[in-house]
TILO-833930 format. One line per field, with one value per residue (C-alpha): residue number from 0; residue in one letter; x, y, z. Coordinates in nm, 3 decimals, always signed. Layout:
! TILO-833930
num: NUM; ...
residu: a; ...
c1: X; ...
c2: Y; ...
c3: Z; ...
! end
This chain:
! TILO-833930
num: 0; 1; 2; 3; 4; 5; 6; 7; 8; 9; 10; 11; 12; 13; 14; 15; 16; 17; 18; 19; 20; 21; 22; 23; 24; 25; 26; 27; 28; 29; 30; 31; 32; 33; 34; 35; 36; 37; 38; 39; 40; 41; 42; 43; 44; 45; 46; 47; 48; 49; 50; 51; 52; 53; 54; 55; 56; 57; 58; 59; 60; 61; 62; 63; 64; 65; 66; 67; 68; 69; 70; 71; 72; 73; 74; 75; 76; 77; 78; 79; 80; 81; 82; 83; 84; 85; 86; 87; 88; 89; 90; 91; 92; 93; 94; 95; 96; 97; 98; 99; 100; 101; 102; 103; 104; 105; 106; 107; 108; 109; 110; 111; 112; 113; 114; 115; 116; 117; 118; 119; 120; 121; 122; 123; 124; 125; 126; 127; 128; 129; 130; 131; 132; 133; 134; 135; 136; 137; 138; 139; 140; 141; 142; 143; 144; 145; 146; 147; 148; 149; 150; 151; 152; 153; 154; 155; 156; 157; 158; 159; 160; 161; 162; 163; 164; 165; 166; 167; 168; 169; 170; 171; 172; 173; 174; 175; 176; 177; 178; 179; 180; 181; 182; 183; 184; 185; 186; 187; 188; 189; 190; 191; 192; 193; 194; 195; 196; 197; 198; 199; 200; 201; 202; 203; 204; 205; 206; 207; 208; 209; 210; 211; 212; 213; 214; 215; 216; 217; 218; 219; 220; 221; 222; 223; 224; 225; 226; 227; 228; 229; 230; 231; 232; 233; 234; 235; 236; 237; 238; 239; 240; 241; 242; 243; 244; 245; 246; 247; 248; 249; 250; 251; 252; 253; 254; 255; 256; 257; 258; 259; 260; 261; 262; 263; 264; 265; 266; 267; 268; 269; 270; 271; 272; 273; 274; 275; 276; 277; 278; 279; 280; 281; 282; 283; 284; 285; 286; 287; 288; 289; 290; 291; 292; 293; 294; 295; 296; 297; 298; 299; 300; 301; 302; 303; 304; 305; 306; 307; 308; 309; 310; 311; 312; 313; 314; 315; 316; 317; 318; 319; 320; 321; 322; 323; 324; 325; 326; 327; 328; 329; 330; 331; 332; 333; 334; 335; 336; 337; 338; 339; 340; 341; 342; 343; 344; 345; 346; 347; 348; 349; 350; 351; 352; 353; 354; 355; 356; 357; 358; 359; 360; 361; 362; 363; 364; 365; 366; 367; 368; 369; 370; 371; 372; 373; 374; 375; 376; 377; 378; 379; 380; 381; 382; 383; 384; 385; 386; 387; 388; 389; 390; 391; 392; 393; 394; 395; 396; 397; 398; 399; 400; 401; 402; 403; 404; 405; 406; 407; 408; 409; 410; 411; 412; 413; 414; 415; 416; 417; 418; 419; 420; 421; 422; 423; 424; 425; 426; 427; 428; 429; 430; 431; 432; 433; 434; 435; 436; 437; 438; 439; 440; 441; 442; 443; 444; 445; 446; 447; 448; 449; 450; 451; 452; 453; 454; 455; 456; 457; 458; 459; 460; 461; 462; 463; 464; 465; 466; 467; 468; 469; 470; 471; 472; 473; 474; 475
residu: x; x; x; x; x; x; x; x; x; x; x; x; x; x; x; x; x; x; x; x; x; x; x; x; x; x; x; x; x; x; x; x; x; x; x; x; x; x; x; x; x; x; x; x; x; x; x; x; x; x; x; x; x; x; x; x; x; x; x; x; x; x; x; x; x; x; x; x; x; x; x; x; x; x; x; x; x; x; x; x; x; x; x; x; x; x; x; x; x; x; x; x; x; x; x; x; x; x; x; x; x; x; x; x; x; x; x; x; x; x; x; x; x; x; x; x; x; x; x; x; x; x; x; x; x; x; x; x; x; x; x; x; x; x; x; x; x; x; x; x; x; x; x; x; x; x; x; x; x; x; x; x; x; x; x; x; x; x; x; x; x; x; x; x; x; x; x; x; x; x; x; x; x; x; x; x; x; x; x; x; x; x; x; x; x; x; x; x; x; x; x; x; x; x; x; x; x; x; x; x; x; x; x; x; x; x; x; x; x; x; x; x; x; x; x; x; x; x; x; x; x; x; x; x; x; x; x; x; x; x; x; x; x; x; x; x; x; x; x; x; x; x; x; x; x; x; x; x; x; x; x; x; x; x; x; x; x; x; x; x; x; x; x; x; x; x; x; x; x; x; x; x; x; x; x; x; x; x; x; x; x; x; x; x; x; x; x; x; x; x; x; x; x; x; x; x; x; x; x; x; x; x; x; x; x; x; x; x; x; x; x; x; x; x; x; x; x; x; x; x; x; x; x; x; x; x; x; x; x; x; x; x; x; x; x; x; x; x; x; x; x; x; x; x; x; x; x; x; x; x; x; x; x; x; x; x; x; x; x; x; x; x; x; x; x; x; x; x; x; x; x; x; x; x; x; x; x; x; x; x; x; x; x; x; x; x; x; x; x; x; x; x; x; x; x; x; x; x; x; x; x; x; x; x; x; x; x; x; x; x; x; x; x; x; x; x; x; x; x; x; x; x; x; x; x; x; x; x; x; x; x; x; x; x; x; x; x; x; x; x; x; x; x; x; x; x; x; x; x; x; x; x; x; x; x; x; x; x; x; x; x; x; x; x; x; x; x; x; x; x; x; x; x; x; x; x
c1: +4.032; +4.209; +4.508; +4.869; +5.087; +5.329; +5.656; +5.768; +6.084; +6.119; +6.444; +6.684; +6.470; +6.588; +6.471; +6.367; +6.439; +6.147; +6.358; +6.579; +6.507; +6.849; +6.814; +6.928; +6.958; +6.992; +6.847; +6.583; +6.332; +6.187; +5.849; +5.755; +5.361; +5.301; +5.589; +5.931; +6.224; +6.491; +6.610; +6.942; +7.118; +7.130; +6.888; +6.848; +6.503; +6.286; +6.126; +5.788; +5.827; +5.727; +6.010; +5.903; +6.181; +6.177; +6.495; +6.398; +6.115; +6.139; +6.020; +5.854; +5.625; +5.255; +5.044; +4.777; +4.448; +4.452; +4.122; +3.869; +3.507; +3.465; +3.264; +2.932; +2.808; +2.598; +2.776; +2.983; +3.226; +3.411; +3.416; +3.608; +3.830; +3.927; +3.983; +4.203; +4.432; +4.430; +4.547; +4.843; +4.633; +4.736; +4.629; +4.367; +4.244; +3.840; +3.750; +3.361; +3.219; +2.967; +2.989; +2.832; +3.141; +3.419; +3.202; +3.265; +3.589; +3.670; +3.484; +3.669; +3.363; +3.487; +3.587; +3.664; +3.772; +4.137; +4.202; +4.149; +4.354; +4.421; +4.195; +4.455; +4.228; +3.824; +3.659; +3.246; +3.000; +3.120; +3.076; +2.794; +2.571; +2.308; +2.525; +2.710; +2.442; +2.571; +2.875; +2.795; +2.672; +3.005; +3.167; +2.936; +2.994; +3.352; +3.360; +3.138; +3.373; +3.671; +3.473; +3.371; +3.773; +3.729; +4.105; +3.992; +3.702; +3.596; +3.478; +3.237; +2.949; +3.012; +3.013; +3.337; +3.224; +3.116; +3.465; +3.660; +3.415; +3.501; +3.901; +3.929; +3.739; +3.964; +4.298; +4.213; +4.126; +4.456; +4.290; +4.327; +4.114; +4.091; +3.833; +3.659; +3.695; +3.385; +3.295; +3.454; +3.674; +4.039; +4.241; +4.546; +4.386; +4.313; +4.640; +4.797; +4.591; +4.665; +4.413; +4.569; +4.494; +4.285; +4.137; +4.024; +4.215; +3.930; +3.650; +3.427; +3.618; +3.835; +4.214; +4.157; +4.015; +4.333; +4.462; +4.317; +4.403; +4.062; +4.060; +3.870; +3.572; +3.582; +3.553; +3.277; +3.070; +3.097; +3.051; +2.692; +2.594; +2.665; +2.448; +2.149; +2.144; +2.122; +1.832; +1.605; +1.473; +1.485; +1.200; +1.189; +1.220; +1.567; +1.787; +1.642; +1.684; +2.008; +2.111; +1.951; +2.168; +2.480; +2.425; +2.358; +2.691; +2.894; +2.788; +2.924; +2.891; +3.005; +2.626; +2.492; +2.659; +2.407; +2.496; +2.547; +2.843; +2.923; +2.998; +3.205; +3.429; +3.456; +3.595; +3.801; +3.959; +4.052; +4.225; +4.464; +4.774; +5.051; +5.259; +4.975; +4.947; +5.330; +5.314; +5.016; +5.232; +5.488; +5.291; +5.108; +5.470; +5.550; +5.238; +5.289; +4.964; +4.852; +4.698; +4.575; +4.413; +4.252; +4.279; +4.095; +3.793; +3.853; +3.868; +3.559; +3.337; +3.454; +3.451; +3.156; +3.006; +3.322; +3.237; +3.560; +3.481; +3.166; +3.433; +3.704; +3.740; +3.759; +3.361; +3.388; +3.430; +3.139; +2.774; +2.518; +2.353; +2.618; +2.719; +2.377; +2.376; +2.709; +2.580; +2.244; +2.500; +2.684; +2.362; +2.211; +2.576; +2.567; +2.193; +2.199; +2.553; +2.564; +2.909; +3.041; +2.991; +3.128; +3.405; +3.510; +3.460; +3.717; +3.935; +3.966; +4.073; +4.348; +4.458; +4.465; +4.742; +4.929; +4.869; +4.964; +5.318; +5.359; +5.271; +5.502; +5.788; +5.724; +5.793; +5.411; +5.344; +5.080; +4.943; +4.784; +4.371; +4.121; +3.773; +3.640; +3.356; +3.036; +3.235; +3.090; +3.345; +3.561; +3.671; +3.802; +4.180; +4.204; +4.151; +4.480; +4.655; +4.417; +4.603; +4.939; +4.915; +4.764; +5.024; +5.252; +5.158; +5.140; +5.488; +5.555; +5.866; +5.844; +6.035; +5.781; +5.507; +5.620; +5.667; +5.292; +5.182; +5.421; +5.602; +5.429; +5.088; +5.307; +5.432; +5.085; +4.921; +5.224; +5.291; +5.641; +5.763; +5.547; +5.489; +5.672; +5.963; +6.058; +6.246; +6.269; +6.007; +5.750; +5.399; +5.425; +5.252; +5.484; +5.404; +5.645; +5.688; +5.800; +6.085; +6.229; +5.920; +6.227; +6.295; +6.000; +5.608; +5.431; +5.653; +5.425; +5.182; +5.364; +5.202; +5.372; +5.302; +5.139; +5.232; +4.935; +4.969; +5.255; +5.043; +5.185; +4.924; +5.113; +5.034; +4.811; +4.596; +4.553; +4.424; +4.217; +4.067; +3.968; +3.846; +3.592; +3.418; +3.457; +3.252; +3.028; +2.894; +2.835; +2.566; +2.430
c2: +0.523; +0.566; +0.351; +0.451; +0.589; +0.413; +0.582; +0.870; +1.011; +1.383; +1.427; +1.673; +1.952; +2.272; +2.237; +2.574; +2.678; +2.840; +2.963; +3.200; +3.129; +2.912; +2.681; +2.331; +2.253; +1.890; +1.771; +1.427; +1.437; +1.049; +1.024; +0.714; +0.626; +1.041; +1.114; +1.283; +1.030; +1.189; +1.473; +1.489; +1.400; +1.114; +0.910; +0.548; +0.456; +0.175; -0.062; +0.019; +0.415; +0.697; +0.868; +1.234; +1.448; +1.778; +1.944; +2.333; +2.319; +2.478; +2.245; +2.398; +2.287; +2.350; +2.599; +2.690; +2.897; +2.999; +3.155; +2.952; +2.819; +2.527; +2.279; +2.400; +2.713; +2.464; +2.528; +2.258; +2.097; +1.859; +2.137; +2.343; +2.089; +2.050; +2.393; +2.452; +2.155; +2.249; +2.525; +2.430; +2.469; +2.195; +2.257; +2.487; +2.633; +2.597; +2.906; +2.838; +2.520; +2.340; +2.059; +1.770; +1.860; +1.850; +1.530; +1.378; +1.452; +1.271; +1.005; +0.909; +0.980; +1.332; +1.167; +1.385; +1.284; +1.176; +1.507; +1.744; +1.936; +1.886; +2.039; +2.127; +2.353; +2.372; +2.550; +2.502; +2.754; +3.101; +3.317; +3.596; +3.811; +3.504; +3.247; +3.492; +3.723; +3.688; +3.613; +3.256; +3.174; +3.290; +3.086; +2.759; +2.830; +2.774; +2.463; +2.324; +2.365; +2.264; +1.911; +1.866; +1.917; +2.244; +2.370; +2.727; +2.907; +3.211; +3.537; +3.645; +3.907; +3.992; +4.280; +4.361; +4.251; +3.906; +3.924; +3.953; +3.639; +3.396; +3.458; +3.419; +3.150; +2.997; +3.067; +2.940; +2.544; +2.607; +2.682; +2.992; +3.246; +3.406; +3.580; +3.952; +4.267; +4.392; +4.761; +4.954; +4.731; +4.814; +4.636; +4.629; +4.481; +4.197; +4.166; +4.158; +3.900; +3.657; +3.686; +3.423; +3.588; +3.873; +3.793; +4.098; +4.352; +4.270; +4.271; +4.621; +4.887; +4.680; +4.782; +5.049; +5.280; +5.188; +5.402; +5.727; +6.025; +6.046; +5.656; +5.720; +5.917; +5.642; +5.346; +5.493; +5.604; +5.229; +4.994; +5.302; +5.110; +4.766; +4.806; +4.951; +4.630; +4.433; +4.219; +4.280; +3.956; +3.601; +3.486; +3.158; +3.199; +3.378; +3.110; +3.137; +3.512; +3.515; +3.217; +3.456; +3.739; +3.553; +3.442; +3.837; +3.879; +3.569; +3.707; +4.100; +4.236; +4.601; +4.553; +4.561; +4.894; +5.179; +5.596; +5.669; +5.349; +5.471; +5.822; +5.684; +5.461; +5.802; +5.973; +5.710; +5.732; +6.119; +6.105; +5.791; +5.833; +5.604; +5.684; +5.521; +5.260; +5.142; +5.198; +4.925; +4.687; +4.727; +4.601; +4.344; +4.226; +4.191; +4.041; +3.792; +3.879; +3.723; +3.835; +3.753; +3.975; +3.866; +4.197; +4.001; +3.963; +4.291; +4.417; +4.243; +4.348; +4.729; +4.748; +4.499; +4.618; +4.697; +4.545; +4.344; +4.094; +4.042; +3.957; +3.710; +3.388; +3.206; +3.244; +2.974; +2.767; +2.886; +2.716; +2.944; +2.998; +3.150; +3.418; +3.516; +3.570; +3.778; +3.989; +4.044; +4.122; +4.389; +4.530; +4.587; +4.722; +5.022; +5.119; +5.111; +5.348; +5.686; +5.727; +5.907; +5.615; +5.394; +5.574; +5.626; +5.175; +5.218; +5.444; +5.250; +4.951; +5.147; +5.201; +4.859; +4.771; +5.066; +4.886; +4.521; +4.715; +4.923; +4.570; +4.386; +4.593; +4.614; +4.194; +4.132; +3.759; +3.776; +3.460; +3.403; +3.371; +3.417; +3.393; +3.143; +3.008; +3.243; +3.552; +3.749; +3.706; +3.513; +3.199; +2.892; +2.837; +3.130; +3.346; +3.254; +3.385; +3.703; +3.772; +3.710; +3.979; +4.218; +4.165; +4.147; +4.522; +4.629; +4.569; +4.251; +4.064; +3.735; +3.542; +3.677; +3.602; +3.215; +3.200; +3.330; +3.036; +2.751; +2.789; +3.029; +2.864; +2.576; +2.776; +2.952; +2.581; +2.425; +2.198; +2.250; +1.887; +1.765; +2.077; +2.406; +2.275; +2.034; +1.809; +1.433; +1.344; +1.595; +1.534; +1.547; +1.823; +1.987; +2.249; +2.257; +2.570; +2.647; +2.957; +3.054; +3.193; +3.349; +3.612; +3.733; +3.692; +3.631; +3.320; +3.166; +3.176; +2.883; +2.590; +2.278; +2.072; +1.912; +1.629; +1.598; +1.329; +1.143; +1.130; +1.365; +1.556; +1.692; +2.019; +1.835; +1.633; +1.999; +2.117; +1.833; +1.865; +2.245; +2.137; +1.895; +2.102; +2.377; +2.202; +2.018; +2.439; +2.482; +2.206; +2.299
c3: +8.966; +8.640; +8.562; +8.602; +8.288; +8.174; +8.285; +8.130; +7.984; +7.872; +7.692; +7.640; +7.773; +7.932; +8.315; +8.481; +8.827; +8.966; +9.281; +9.085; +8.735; +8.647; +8.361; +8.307; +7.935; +7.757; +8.082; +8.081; +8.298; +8.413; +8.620; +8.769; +8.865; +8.842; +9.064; +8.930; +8.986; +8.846; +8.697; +8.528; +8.154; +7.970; +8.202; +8.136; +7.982; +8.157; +7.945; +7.800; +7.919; +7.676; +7.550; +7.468; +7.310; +7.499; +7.318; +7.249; +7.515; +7.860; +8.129; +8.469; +8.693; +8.628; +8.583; +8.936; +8.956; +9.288; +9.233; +9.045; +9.075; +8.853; +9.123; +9.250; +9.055; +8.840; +8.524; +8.321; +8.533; +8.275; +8.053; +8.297; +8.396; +7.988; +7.931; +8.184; +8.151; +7.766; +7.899; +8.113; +8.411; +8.627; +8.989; +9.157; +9.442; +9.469; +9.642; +9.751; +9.868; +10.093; +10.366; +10.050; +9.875; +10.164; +10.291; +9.927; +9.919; +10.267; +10.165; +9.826; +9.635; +9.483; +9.140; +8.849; +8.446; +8.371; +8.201; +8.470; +8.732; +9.062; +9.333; +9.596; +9.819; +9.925; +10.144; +10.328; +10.238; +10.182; +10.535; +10.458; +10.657; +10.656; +10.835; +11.067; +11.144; +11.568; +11.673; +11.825; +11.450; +11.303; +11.544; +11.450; +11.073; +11.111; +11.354; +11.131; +10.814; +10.970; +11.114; +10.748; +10.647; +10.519; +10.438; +10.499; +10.510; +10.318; +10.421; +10.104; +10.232; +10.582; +10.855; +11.036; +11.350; +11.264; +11.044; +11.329; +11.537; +11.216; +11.223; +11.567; +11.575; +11.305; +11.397; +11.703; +11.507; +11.268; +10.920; +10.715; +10.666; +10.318; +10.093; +10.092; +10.342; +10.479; +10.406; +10.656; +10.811; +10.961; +10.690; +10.888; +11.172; +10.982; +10.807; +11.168; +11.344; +11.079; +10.733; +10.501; +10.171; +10.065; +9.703; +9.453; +9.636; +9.904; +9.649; +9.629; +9.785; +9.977; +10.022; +9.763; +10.065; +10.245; +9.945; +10.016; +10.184; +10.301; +10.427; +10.782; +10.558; +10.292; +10.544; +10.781; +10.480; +10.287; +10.654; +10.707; +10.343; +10.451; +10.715; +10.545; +10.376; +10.658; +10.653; +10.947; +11.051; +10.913; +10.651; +10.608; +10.233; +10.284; +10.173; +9.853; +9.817; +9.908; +9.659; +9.372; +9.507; +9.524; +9.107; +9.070; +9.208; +9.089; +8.749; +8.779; +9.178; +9.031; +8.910; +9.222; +9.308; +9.372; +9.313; +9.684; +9.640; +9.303; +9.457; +9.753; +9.547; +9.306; +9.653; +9.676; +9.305; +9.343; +9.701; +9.590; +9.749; +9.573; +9.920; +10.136; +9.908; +9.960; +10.358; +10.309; +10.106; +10.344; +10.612; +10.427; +10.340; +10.739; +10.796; +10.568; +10.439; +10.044; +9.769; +9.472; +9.215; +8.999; +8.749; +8.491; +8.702; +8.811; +8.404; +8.315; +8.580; +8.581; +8.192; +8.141; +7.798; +7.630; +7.297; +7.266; +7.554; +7.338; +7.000; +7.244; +7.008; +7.346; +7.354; +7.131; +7.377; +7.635; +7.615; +7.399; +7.676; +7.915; +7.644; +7.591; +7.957; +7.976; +7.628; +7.841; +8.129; +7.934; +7.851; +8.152; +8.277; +8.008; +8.072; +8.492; +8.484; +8.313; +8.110; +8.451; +8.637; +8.416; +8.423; +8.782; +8.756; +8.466; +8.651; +9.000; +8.748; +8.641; +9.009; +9.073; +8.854; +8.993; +9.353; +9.194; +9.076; +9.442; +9.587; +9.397; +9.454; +9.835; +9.797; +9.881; +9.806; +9.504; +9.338; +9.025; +9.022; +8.778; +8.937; +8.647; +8.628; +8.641; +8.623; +8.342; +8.078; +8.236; +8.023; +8.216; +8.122; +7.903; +8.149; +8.357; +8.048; +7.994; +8.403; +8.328; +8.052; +8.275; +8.579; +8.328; +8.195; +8.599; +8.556; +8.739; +8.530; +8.376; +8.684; +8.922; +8.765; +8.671; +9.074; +9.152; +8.866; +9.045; +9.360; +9.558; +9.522; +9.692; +9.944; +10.048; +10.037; +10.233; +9.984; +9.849; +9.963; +9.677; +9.417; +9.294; +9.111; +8.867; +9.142; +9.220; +9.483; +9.360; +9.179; +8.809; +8.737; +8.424; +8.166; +7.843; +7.679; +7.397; +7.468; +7.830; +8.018; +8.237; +7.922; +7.873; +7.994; +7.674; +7.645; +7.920; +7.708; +7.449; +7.597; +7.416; +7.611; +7.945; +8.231; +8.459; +8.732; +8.493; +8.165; +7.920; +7.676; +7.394; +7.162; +6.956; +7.246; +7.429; +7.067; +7.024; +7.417; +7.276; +6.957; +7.103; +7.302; +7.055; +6.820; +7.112; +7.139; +6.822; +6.836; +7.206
! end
């Protein structure tokens, strides 16, 4: 267990609201054994505290990938951890798992390094057409997460039917169910019996076929390809195929797309309707209904060999190895589409920041996610900033989008009693900035400074964290 801080004393910062954006300037800012304590001026200083003058920086609470994969995809873990914390990253939601990993967690055994952020959220296995082929074994799947303290569990690859078995099944035990839509299911059906949060605008076609003018065609002609996939009978060697699949996918799942799904999604593109797509907000608004998405992951996947992914300086930062794989990625993605193709991928992006805006406006609770690690392009830490820019030019405003990154990742989790706002009582989890993220986006970007669990990492420690490894891949 690593050892308490000493007690800490930010002074004479300017404190943020993240409920409606007030500021508090010349405000101090003490934190007791990584809790906030107080919050007000001229504080009085304990003995032996570290007294960090805040005066010019903007202090909110931190930073939360409610999308992210750094445990279990067999990649570098520590490394991860470090770039995200470097990069104000303080919190995130693990979005696949397995019962070793919830069992380690209950156990005490999870243990990760000092300089890491919080996991707030994990999930069992993902939910795919392998482990809810009926709908007694959709059923199991779930019962089985939730014993294991699963804190929701994940729809990733499955059909509509067995969709509809797995929420039931949890609603019914209390825990959320989030992920992908299944090709050709009703969307709104979904939304209305309860689906936590719907990640990638559904993933595939997802809520884009909601979209259409032509939705009934759209939906009945993707769920007829779902099911020609559908393997016919279990081989005892299917475990492993599916586990090579799932990399295949992890890595770039517009990939996997074949012309028949290349043509549909195309159908798709021409009959968007931006009227449907605010009569969807609207009811994913009254439903209460999340999303989070991930336009980064999207923008990588859908424009995979655009050559400046390949020229990102964040590379830098990325083992040898895993760039050689993404380069071989963006390959492969330029010789299996013709330029058409490629460009009804590039032109559904393009709707999707259109829906983020309709979505936005229709007060649809969004949250910040980048789909790192294994994501073809997708750099840990960097990539969180890589999505605010994108919301950002959907046309979401700075306020909003320091809300998705604080205190609504606290209010989906149910955890604003300890996180979303710079208050005494809650975790010290603190990004300093260096101008008012509240005037403009790109100012959430100017990471001064972090607290993480009381122990404050200034500008040059979060430079030094990147440096390290940095240099530790130039010598891989």
């Amino acid at each position: 267990m690593a050892p308490v801080p000493p007690a800490l004393l930010l002074r004479r910062a300017t404190v943020v609201d993240t409920r409606d954006g007030a500021l508090s300037r010349d405000t101090d800012v003490l934190v007791q054994d990584g809790v906030i304590t107080a919050v007000g001026p001229e504080l009085a200083e304990p003995d032996g505290a570290e007294v960090v003058d805040a005066e010019g920086r903007y202090v909110v609470p931190g930073y939360n990938d409610m999308h992210a994969h750094p445990l279990g995809r067999g990649g570098d873990v520590d490394a991860a951890h470090a770039l995200m914390l470097a990069h104000g990253i303080t919190g995130y939601r693990q979005m696949s798992g397995d019962l070793d990993l919830l069992r380690a967690r209950a156990s005490g055994s999870l243990r990760f390094p000092e300089a890491a952020p919080a996991l707030l959220a994990l999930p069992g296995p993902l939910l795919t057409m392998l482990n809810t082929g009926t709908a007694d074994e959709a059923t199991a799947a779930v019962r089985e997460q939730v014993r294991a303290g699963a804190d929701f569990v994940k729809s990733a690859a499955m059909t509509k039917e067995r969709f509809f078995d797995a929420q039931a099944e949890a609603l019914r035990l209390g825990v959320p169910i989030v992920g992908h839509l299944p090709a050709g299911i009703d969307v709104l059906k979904a939304s209305a019996l309860g689906m936590k949060s719907i990640e990638h605008f559904g993933a595939g076609l997802g809520v884009l076929a909601c979209c259409s003018t032509d939705e009934h065609s759209i939906q009945r002609a993707s769920g007829a390809r779902q099911r020609l996939s559908l393997p016919k009978v279990r081989l005892p060697f299917m475990d492993r195929v599916v586990n090579a699949v799932m990399r295949r996918v992890v890595l770039n799942p517009v990939a996997l797309n074949k012309s028949e799904d290349v043509d549909i999604l195309d159908h798709a593109v021409r009959t968007y309707d931006e009227g449907r797509t605010r009569e969807l907000a609207e009811r994913f608004a009254a439903d209460g209904t999340w999303h989070v998405p991930t336009l980064i992951r999207q923008r990588t996947s859908k424009l995979c060999d655009d050559p400046a992914f390949a020229d990102d300086p964040d590379l830098r930062y990325m083992s040898p190895a895993t760039v050689r794989t993404w380069k071989g990625a963006a390959t492969k993605f330029r010789k299996r589409f013709t330029p058409e193709q490629r460009a009804t991928f590039a032109a559904s992006h393009r709707l999707e920041y259109d829906m983020a805006r309709v979505f936005d406006r229709a007060g649809v609770r969004m949250l910040v996610g980048t789909d790192s690690s294994g994501a073809v392009w997708v750099v840990p830490g960097a990539a969180l900033h890589d999505e605010i820019d994108l919301l950002a030019q959907a046309g979401l405003g700075p306020l909003r989008l320091l809300q998705m990154l604080t205190l609504s990742a606290a209010e989906l989790l149910g955890t604003t009693d300890t996180m979303g706002t710079v208050e005494p009582g809650k975790i010290a989890d603190l990004v300093l900035l260096d101008a008012d993220p509240v005037e403009s986006a790109a100012h959430l970007h100017g990471v001064g400074g972090v607290v993480r669990a009381g122990r404050y990492y200034g500008a040059s420690d979060l430079t030094a964290l990147k440096d390290r490894l940095a240099t530790a891949r130039r010598v891989d």
